[in-house]
PyMOL Python script that loads the backbone (N, CA, C, O; Angstrom):
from pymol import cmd

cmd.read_pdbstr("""\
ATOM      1  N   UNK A   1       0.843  -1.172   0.000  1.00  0.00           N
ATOM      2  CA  UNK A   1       0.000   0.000   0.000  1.00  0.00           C
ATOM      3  C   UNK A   1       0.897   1.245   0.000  1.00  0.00           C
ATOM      4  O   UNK A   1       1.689   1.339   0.937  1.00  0.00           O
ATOM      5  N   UNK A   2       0.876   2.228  -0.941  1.00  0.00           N
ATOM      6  CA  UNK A   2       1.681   2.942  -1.209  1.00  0.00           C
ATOM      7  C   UNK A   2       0.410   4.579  -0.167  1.00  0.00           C
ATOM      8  O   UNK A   2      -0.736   5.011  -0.289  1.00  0.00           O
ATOM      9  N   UNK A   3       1.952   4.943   0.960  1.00  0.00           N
ATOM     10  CA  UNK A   3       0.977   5.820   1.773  1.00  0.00           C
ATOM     11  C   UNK A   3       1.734   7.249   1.130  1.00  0.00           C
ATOM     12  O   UNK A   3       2.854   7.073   0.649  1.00  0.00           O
ATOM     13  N   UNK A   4       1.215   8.527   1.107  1.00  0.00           N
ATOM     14  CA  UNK A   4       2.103   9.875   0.895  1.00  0.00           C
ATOM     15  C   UNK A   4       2.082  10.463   2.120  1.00  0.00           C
ATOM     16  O   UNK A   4       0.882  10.676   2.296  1.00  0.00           O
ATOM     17  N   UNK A   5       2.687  10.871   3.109  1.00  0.00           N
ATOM     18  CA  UNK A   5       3.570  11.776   4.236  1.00  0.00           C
ATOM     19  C   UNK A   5       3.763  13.063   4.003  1.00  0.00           C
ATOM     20  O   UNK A   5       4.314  13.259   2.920  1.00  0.00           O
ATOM     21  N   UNK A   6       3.457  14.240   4.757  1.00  0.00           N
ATOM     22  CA  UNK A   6       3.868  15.553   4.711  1.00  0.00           C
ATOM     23  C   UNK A   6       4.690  15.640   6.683  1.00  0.00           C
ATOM     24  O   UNK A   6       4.202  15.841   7.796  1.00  0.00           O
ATOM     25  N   UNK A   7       6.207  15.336   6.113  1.00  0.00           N
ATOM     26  CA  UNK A   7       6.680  15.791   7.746  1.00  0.00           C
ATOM     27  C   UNK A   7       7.171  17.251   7.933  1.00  0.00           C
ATOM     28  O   UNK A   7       8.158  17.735   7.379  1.00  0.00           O
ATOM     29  N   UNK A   8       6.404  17.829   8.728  1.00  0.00           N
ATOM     30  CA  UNK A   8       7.023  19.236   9.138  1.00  0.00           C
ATOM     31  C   UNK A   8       8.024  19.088  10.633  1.00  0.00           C
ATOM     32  O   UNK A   8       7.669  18.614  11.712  1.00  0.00           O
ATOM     33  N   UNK A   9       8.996  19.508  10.359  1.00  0.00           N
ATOM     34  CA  UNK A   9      10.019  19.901  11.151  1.00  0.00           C
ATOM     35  C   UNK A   9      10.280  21.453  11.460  1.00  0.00           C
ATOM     36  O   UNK A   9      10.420  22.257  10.539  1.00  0.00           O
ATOM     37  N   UNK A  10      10.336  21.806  12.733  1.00  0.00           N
ATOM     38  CA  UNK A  10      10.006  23.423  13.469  1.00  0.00           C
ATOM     39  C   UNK A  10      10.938  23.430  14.208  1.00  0.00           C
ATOM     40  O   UNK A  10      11.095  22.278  14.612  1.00  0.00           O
ATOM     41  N   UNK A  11      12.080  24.473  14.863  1.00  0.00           N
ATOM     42  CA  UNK A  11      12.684  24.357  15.995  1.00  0.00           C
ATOM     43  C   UNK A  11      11.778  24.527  17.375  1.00  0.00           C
ATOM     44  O   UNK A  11      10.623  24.939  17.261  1.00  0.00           O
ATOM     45  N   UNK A  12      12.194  24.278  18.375  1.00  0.00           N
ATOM     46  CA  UNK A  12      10.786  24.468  19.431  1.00  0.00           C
ATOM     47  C   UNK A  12      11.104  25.666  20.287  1.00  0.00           C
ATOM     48  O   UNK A  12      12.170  26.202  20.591  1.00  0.00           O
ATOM     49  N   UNK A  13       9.657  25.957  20.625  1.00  0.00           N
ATOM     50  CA  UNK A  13       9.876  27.063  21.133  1.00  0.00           C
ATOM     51  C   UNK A  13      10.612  27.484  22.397  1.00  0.00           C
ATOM     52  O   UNK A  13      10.558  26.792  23.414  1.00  0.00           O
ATOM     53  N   UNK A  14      11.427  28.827  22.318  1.00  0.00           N
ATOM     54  CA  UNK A  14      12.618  29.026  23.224  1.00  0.00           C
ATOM     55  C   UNK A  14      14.307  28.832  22.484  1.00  0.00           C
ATOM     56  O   UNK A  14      15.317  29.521  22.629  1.00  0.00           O
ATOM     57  N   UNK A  15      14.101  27.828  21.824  1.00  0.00           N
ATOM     58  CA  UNK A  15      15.017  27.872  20.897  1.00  0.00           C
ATOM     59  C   UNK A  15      15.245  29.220  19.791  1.00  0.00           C
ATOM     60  O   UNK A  15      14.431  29.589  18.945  1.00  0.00           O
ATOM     61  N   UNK A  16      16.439  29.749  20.040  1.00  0.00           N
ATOM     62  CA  UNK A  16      16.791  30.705  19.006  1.00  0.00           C
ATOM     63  C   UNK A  16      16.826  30.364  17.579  1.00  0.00           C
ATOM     64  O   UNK A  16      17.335  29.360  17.080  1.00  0.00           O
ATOM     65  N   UNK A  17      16.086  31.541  16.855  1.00  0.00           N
ATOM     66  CA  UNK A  17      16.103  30.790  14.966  1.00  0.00           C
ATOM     67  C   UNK A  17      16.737  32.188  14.467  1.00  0.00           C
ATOM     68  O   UNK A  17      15.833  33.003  14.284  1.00  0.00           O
ATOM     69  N   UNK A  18      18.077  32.734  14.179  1.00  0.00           N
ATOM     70  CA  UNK A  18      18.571  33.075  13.738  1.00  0.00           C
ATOM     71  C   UNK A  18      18.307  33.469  11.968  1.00  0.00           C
ATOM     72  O   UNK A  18      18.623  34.463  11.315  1.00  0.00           O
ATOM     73  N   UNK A  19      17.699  32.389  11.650  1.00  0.00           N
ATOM     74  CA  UNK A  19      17.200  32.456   9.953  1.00  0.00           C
ATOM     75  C   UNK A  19      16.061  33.075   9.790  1.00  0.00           C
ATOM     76  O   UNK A  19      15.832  33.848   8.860  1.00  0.00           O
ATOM     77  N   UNK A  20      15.186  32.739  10.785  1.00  0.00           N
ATOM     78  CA  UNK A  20      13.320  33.216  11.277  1.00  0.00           C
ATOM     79  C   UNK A  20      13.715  34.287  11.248  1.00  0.00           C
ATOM     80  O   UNK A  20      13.077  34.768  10.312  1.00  0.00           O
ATOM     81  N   UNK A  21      14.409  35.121  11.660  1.00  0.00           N
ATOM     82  CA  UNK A  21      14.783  36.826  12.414  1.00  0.00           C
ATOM     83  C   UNK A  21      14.972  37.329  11.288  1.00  0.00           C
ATOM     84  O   UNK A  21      14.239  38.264  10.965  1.00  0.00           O
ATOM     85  N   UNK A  22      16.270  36.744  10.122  1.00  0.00           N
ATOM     86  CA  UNK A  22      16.590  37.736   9.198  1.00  0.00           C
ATOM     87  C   UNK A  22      15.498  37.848   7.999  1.00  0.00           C
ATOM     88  O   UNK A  22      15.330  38.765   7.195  1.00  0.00           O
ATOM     89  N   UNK A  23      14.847  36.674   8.138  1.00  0.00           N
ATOM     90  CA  UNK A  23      13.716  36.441   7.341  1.00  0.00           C
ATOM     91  C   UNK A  23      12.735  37.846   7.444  1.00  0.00           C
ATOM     92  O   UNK A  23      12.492  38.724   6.616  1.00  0.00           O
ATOM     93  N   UNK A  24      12.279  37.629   8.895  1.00  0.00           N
ATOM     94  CA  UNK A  24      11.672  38.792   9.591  1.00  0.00           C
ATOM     95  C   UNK A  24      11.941  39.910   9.219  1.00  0.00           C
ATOM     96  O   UNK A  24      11.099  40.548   8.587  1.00  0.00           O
ATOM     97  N   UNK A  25      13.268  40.479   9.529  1.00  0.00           N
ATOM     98  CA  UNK A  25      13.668  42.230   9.144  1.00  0.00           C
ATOM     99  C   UNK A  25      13.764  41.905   7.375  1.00  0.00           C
ATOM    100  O   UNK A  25      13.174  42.842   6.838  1.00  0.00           O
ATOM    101  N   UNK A  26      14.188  41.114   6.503  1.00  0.00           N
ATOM    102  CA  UNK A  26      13.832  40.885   5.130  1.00  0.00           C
ATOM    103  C   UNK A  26      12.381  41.341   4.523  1.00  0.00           C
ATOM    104  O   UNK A  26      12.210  41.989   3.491  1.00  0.00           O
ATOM    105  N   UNK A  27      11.412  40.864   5.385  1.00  0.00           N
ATOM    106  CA  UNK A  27      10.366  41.114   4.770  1.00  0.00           C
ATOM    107  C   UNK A  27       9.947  42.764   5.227  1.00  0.00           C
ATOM    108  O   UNK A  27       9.390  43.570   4.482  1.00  0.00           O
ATOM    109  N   UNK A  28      10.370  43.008   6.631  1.00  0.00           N
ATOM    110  CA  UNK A  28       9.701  44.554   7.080  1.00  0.00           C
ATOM    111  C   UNK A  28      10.519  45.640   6.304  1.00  0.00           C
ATOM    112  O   UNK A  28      10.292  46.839   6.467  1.00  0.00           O
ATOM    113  N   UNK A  29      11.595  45.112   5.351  1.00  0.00           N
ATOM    114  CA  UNK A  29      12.733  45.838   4.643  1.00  0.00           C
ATOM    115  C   UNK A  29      12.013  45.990   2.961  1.00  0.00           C
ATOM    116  O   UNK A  29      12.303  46.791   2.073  1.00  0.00           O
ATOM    117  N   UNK A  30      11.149  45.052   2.974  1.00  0.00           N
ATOM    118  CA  UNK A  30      10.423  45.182   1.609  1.00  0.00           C
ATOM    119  C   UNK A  30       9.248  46.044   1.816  1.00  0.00           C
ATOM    120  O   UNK A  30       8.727  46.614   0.857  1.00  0.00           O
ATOM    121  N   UNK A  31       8.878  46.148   2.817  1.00  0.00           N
ATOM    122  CA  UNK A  31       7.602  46.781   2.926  1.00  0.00           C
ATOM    123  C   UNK A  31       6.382  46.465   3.632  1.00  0.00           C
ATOM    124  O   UNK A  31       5.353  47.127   3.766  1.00  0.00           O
ATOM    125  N   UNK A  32       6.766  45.102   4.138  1.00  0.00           N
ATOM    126  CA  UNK A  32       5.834  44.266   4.438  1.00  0.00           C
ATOM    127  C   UNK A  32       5.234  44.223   6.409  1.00  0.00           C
ATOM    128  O   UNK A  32       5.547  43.641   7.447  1.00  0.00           O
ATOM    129  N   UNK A  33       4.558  44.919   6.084  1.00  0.00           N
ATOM    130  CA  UNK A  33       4.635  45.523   8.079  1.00  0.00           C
ATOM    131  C   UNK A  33       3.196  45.034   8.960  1.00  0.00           C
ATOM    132  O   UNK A  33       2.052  45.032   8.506  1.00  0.00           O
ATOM    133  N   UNK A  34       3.515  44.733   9.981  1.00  0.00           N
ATOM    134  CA  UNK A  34       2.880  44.003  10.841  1.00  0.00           C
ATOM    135  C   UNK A  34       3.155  42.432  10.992  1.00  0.00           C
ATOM    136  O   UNK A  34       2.333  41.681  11.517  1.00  0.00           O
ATOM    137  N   UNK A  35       4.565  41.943  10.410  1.00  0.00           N
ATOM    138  CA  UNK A  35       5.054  40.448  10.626  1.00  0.00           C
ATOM    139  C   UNK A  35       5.683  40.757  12.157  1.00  0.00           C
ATOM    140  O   UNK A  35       6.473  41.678  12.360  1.00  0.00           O
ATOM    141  N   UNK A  36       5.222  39.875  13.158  1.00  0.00           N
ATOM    142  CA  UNK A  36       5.680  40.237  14.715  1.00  0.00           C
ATOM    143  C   UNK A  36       7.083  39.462  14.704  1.00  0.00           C
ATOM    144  O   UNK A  36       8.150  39.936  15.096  1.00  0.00           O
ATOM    145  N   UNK A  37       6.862  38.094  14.144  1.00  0.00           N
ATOM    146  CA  UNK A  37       8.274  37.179  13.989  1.00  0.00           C
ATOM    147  C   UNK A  37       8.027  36.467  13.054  1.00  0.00           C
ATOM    148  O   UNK A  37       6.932  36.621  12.512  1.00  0.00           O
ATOM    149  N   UNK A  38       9.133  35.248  12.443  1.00  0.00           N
ATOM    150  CA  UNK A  38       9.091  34.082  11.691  1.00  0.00           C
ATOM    151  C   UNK A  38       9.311  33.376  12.454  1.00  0.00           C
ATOM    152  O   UNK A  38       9.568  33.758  13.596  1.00  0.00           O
ATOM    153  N   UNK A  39       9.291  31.885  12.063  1.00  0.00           N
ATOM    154  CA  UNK A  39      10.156  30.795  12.540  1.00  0.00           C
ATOM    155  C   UNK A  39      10.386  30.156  11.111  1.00  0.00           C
ATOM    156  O   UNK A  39       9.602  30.305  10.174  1.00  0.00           O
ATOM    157  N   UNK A  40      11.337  29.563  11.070  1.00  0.00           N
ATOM    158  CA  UNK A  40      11.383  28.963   9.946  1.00  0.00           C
ATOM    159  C   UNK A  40      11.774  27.013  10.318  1.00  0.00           C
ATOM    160  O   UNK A  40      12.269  26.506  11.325  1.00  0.00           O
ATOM    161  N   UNK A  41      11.342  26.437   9.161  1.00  0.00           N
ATOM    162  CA  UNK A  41      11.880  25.123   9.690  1.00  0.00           C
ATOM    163  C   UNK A  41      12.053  24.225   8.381  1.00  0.00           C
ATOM    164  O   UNK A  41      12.637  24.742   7.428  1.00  0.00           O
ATOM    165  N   UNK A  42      11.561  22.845   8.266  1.00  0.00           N
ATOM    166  CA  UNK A  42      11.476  21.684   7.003  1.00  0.00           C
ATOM    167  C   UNK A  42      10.599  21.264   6.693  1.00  0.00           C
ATOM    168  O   UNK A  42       9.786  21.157   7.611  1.00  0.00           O
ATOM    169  N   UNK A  43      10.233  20.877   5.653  1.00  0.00           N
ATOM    170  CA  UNK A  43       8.713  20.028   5.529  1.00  0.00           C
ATOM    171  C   UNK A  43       9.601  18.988   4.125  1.00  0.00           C
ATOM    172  O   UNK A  43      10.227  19.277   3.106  1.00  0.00           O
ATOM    173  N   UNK A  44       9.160  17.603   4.880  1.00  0.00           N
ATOM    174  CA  UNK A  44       9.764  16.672   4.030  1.00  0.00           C
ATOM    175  C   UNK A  44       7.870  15.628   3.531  1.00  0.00           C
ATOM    176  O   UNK A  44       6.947  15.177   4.209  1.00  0.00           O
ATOM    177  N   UNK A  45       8.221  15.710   1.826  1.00  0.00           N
ATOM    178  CA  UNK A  45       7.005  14.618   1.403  1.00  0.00           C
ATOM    179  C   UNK A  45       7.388  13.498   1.166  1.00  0.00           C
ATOM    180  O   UNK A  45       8.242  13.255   0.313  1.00  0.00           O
ATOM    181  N   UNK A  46       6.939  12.812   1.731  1.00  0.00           N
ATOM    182  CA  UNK A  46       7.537  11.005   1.586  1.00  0.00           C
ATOM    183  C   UNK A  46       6.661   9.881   1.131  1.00  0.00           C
ATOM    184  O   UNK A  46       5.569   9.562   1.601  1.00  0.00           O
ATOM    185  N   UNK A  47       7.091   9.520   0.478  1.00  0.00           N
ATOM    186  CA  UNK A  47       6.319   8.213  -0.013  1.00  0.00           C
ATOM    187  C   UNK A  47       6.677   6.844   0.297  1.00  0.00           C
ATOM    188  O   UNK A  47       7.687   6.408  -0.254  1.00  0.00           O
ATOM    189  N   UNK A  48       5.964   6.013   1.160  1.00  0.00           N
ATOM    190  CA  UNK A  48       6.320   5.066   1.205  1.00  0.00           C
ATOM    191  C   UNK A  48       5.170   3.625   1.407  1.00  0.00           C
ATOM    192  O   UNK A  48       4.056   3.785   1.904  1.00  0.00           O
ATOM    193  N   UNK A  49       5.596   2.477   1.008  1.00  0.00           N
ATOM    194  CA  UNK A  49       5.120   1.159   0.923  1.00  0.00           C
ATOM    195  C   UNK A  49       5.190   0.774   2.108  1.00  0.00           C
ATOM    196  O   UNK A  49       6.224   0.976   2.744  1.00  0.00           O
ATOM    197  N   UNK A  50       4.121   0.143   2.665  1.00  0.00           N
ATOM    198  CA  UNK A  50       3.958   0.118   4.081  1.00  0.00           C
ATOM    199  C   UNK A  50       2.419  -0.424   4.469  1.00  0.00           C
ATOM    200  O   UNK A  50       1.366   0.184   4.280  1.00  0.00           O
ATOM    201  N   UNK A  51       2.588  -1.653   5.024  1.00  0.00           N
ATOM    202  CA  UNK A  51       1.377  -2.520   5.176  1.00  0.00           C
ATOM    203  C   UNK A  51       0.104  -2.166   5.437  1.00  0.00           C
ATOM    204  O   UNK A  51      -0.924  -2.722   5.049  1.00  0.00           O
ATOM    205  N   UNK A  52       0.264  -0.918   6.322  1.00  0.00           N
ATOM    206  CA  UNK A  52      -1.155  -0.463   6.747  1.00  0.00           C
ATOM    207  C   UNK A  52      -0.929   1.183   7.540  1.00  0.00           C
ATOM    208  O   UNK A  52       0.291   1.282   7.674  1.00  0.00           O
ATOM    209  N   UNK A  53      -1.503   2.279   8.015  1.00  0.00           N
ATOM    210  CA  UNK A  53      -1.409   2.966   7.727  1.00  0.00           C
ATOM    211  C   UNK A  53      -0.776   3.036   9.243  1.00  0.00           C
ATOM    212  O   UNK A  53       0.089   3.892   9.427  1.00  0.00           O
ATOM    213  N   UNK A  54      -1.152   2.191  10.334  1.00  0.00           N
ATOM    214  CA  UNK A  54      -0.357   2.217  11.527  1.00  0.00           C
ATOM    215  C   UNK A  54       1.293   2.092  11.526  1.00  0.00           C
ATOM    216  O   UNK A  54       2.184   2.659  12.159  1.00  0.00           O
ATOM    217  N   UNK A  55       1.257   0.883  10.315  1.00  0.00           N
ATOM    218  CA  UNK A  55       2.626   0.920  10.349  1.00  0.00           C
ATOM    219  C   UNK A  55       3.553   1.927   9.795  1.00  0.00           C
ATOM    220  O   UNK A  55       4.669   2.118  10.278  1.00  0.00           O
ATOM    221  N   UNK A  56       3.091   2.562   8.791  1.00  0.00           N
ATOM    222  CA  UNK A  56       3.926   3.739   8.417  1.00  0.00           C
ATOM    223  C   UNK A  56       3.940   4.783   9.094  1.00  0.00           C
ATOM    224  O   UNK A  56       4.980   5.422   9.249  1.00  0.00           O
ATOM    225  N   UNK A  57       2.883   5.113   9.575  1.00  0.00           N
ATOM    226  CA  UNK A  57       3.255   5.972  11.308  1.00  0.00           C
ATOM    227  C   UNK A  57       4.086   6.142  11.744  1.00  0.00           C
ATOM    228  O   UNK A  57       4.797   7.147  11.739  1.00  0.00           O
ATOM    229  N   UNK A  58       4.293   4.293  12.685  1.00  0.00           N
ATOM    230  CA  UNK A  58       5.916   4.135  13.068  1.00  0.00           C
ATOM    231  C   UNK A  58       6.495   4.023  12.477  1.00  0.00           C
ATOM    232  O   UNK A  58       7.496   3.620  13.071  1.00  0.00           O
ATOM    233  N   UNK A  59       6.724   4.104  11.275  1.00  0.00           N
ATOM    234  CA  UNK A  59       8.473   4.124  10.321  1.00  0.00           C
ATOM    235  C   UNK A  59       8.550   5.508  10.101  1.00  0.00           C
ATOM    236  O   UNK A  59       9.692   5.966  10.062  1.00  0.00           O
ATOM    237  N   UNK A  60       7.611   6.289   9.947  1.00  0.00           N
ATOM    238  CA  UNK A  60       7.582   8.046  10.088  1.00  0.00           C
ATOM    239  C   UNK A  60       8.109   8.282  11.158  1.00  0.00           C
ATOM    240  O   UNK A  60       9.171   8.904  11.138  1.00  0.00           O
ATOM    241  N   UNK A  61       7.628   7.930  12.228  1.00  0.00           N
ATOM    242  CA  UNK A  61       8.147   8.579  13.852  1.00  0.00           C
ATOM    243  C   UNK A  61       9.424   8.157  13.720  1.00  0.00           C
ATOM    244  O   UNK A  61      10.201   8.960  14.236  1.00  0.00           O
ATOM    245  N   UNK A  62      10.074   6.995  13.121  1.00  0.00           N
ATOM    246  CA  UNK A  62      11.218   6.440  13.714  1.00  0.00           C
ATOM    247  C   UNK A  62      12.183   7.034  12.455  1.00  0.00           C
ATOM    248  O   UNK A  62      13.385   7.132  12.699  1.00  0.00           O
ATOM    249  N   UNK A  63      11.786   7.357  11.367  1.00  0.00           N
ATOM    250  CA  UNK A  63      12.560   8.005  10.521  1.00  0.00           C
ATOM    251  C   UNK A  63      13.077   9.539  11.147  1.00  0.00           C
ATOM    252  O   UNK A  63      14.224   9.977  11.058  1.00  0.00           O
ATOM    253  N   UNK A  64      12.063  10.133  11.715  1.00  0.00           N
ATOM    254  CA  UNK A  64      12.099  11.647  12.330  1.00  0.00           C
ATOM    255  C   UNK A  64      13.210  11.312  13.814  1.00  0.00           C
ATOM    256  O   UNK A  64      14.178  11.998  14.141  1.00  0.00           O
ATOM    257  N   UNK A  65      12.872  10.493  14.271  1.00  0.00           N
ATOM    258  CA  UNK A  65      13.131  10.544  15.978  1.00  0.00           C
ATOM    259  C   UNK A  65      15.113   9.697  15.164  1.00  0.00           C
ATOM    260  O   UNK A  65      15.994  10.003  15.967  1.00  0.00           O
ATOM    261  N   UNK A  66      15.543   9.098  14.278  1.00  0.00           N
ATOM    262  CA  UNK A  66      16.719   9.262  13.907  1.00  0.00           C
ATOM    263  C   UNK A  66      17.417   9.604  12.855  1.00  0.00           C
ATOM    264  O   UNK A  66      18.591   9.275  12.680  1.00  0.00           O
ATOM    265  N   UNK A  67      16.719  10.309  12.061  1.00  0.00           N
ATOM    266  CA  UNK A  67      17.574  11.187  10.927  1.00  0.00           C
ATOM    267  C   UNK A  67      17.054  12.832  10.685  1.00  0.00           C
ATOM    268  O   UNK A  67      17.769  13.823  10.529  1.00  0.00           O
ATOM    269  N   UNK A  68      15.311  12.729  10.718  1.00  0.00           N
ATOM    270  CA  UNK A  68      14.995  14.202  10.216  1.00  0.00           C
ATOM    271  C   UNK A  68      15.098  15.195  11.020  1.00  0.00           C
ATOM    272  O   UNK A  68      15.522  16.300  10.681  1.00  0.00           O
ATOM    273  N   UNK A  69      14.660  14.842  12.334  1.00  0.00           N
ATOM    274  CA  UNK A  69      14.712  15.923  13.227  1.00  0.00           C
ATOM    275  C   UNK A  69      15.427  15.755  14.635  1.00  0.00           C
ATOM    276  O   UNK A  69      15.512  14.730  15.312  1.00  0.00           O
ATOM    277  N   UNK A  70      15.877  16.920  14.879  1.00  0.00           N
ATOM    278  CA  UNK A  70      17.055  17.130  15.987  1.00  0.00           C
ATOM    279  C   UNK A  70      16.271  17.138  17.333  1.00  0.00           C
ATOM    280  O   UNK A  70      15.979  18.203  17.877  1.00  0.00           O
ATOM    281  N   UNK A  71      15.872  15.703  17.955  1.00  0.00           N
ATOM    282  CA  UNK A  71      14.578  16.283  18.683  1.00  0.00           C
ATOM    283  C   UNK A  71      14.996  17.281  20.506  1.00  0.00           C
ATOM    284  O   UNK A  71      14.396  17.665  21.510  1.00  0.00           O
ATOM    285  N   UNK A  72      16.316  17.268  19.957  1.00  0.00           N
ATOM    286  CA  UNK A  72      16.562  18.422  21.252  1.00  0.00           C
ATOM    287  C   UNK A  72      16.625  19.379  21.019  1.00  0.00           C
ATOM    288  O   UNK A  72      16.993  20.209  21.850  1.00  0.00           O
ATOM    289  N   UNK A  73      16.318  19.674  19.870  1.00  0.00           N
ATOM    290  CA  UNK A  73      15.734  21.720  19.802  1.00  0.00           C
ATOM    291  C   UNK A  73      14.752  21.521  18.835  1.00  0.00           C
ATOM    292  O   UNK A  73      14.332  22.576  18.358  1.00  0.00           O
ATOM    293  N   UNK A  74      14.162  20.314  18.316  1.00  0.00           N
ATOM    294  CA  UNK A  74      13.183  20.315  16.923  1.00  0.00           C
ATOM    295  C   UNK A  74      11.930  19.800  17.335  1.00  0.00           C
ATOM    296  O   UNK A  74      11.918  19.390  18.495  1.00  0.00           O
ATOM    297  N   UNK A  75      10.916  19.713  16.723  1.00  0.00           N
ATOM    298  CA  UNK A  75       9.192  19.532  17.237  1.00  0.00           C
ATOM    299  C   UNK A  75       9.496  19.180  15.736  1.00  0.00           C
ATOM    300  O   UNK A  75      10.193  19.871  14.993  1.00  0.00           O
ATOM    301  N   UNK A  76       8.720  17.719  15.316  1.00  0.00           N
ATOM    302  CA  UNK A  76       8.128  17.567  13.996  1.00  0.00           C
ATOM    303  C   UNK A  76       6.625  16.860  14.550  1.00  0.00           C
ATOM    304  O   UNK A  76       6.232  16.366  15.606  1.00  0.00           O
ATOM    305  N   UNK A  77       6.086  17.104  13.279  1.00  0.00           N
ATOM    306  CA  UNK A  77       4.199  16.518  13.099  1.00  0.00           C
ATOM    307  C   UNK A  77       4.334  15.813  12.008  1.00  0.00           C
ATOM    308  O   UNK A  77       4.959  16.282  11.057  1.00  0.00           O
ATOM    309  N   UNK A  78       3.721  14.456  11.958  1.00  0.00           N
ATOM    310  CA  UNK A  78       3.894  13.617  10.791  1.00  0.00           C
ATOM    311  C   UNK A  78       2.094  14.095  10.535  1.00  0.00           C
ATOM    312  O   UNK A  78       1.326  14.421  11.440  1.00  0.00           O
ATOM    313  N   UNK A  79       1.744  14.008   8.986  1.00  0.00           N
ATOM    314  CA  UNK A  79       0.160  13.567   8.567  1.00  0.00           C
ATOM    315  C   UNK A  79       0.821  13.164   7.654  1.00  0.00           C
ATOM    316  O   UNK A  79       1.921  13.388   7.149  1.00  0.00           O
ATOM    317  N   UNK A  80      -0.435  12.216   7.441  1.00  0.00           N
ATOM    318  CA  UNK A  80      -0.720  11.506   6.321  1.00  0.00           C
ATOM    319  C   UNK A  80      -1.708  11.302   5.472  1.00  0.00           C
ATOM    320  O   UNK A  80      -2.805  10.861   5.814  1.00  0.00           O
ATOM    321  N   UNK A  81      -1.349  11.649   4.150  1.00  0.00           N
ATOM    322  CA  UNK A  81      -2.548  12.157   3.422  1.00  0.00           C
ATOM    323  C   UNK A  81      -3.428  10.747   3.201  1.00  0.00           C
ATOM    324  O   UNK A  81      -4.511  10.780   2.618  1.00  0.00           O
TER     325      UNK A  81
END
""", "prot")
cmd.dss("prot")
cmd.show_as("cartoon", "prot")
cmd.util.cbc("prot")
cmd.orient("prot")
């Protein structure tokens, strides 16, 4: 059963985002006013073969929890379309 995945990866909050910020004064530098902050982060689409929709869950969580996301400063959300 072929499932499609949208993983978003975020740093968590309290964590400094250095990229979010310049992003931030980038856009209030174009013109663009009333942005309070950014955050910026990843969004990975994945496709994968996978028996049933529980099980690709856990191969999502376990893909995130050891390659996609840094889970000591990162928050990811798996869905599945």
């Amino acid at each position: 059963m072929l499932i499609r995945a949208r993983v978003t990866v975020t740093l968590k909050n309290g964590v400094l985002d250095p990229q979010g910020k310049a992003i931030s004064g980038s856009l209030a530098a174009l013109g663009f006013a009333g942005v309070d902050s950014v955050r910026q982060g990843k969004v990975f689409d994945i496709e994968l073969n996978a028996v049933d929709k529980q099980s690709a869950e856990a191969d999502l969580t376990a893909m995130c929890d050891k390659l996609l996301a840094n889970t000591v400063i990162e928050d990811y959300a798996v869905e599945i379309a």
